[in-house]
C-alpha positions in Angstrom: -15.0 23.4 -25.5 -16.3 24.9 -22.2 -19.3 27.6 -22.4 -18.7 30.8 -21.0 -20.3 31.1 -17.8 -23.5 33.9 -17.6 -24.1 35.9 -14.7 -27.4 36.6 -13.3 -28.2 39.8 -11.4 -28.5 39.3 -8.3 -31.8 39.4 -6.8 -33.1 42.5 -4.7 -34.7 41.2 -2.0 -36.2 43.2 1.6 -34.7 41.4 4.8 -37.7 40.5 7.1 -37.6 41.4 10.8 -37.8 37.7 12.4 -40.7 37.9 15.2 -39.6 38.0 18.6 -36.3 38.8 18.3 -36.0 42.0 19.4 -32.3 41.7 20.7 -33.6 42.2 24.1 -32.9 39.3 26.8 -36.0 37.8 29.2 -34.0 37.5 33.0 -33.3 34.2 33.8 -36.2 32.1 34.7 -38.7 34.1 32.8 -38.6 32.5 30.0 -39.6 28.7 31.5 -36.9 25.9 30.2 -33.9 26.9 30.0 -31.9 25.9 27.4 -28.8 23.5 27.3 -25.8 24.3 24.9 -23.1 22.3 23.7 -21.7 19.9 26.8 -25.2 20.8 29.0 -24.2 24.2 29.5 -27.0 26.4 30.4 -28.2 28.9 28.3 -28.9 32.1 30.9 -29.3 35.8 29.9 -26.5 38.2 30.8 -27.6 39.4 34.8 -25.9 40.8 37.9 -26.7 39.1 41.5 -27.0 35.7 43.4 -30.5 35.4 41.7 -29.1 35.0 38.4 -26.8 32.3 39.4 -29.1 30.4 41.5 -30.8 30.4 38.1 -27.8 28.7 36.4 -27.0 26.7 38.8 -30.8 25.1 38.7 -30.6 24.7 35.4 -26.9 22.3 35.6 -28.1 19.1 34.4 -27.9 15.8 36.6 -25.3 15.4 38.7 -23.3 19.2 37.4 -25.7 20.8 39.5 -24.6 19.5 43.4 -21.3 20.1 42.1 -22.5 24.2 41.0 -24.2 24.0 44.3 -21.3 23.1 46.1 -18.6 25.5 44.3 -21.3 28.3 45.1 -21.7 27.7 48.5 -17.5 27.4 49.1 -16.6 30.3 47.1 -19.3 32.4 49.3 -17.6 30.5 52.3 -14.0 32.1 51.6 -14.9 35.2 50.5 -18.1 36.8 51.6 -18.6 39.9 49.9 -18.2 38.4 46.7 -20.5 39.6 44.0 -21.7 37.4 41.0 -23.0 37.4 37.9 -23.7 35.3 35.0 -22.0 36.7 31.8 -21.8 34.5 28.4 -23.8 31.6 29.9 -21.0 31.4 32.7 -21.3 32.0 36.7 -18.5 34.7 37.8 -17.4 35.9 40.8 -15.5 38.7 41.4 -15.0 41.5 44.4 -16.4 45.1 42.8 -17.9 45.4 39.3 -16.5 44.2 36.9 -13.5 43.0 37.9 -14.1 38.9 38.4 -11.2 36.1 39.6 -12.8 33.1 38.9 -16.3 31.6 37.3 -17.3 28.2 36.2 -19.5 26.2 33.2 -20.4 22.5 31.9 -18.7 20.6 29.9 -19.9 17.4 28.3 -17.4 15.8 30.7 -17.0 18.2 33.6 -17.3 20.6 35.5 -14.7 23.3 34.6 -13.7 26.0 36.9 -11.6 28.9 36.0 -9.2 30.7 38.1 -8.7 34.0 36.1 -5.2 34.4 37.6 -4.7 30.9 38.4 -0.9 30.4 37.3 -0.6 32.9 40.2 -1.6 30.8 43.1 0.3 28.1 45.1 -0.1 25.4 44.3 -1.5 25.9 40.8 -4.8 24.4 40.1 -4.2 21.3 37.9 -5.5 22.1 34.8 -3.9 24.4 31.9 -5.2 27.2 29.5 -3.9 28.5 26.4 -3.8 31.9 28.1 -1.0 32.3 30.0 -2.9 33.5 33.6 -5.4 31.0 33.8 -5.8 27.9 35.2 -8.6 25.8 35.5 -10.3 22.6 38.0 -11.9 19.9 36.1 -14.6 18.2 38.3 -15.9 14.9 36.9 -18.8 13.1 38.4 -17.3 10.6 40.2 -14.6 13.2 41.3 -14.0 13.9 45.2 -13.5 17.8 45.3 -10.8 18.9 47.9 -13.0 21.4 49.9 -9.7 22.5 51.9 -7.6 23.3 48.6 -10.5 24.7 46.9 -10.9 27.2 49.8 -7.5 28.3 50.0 -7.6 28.6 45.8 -10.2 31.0 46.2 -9.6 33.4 49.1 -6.1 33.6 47.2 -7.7 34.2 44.0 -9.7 37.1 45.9 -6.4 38.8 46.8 -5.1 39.0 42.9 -5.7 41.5 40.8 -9.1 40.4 38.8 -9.9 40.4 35.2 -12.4 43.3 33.5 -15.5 41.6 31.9 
């Protein structure tokens, strides 16, 4: 024979503010190390401007971050009014606030780039999405980066209609 289970009340109890967490973000860089997510993916507060992410891009780890300084310096290349920001620990480039057409992160393994409306371009970039628009660019580190194709990829990318984040 089983005993009939007895219930406890539960217990009042007062929920403590923890210290320091206010809610309120520290720009990037103010804060000293910056901290790596899953894959090396740097951890950098929401911002608006190169400054920002310059500040990402110093904090790729190892070899990530000549291939963030590259893709920065190409995408600026092809289009040269593009603005950036750095939204959900990710570099994003768009044309007018806050429409954006392509950003990039780390991965454990890679570098991935997103092209927002990347099923759009010719050729497609060579990665898939489970959203039907996108397309993505893994680089790995041993990975030779067609500068030539990447340009064209993003000047196109600049024409399409962007995505609101």
């Amino acid at each position: 024979m089983v005993a009939p289970k007895k219930t406890v009340p539960a217990k009042k109890t007062k929920k403590k503010a923890v210290s320091g967490t206010s809610g309120a973000k520290a720009p990037a860089g103010k804060r000293g190390e910056v901290k790596l997510l899953s894959g090396g993916n740097p951890q950098i507060a929401l911002g608006h401007g190169d400054e920002t992410v310059q500040a990402y891009i110093a904090a790729m780890p190892g070899w990530k971050r000549a291939v963030g300084e590259l893709l920065d310096r190409l995408i600026t290349r092809a289009v040269p009014k593009v603005t950036k920001a750095v939204k959900w620990n990710t570099p994003l480039y768009g044309l007018d606030e806050p429409t954006r057409f392509m950003g990039f992160n780390c991965t454990t393994k890679y570098v991935k780039v997103a092209f927002f409306m990347g099923a759009h371009l010719d050729p497609r970039p060579p990665d898939t999405s489970t959203q039907k628009d996108v397309r993505y660019l893994h680089i790995r580190e041993n990975d030779k980066l067609d500068e030539k194709q990447f340009l064209r990829w993003v000047k196109e990318a600049a024409k399409l209609p962007g995505v609101k984040m």
